[in-house]
N, C-alpha and C positions, 0 to 999 in steps of 0.2 A: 531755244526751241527750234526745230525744225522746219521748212518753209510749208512744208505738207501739213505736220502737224498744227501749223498756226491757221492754215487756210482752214482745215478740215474745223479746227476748234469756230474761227469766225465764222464758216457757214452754220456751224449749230446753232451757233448763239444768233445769228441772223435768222434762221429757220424757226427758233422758238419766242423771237419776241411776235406777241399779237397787239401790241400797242402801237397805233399808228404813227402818233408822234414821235415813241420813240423811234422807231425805224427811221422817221424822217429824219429826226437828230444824226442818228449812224451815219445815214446818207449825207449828211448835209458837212458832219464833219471830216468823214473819208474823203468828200469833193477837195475840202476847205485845205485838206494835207495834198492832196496830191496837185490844185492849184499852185498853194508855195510851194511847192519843191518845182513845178515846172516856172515860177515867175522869177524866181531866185535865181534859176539856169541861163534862166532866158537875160535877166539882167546882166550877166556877166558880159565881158567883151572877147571875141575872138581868142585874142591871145590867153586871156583868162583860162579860157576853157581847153585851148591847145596845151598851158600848161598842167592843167587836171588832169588831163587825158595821158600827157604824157608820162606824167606821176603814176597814173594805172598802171600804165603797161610796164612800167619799172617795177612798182611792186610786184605785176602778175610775172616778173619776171627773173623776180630775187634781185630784185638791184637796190639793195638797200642796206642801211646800217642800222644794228642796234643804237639804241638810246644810251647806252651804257656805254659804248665805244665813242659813241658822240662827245658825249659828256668828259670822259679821258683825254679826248683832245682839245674841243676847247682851254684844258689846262692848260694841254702842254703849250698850247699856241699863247696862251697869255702870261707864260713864263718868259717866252722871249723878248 
């Protein structure tokens, strides 16, 4: 689904609950997600995170191999 599409969908569905708790739930658990992913981040160390970062920009940058091709050479490397 599309990032638009999923916003526009969660503000509906945000928009038509009239139940207090539940709303509160939504809120409480959207907080609960975007706390871990921020505590998770924040847990790593430096280097951790330099090499994330640098994995990104390889990927955004075609720097990468098939899993397939991977998989073909570990063979050949363990033939020798």
């Amino acid at each position: 689904m599309l990032k638009q599409k999923i916003k526009k969908n969660l503000h509906a569905i945000i928009d038509n609950v009239k139940d207090d708790y539940i709303l509160n739930q939504i809120n409480d658990v959207v907080n609960n997600i975007i706390e871990n992913k921020r505590l998770k981040w924040d847990s790593l160390s430096n280097a951790e995170k330099d090499s994330i970062s640098t994995g990104l920009k390889q990927l955004e940058n075609g720097e990468y191999d098939y899993y397939d091709e991977v998989k073909k050479e570990i063979v050949e490397w363990t033939k020798k």
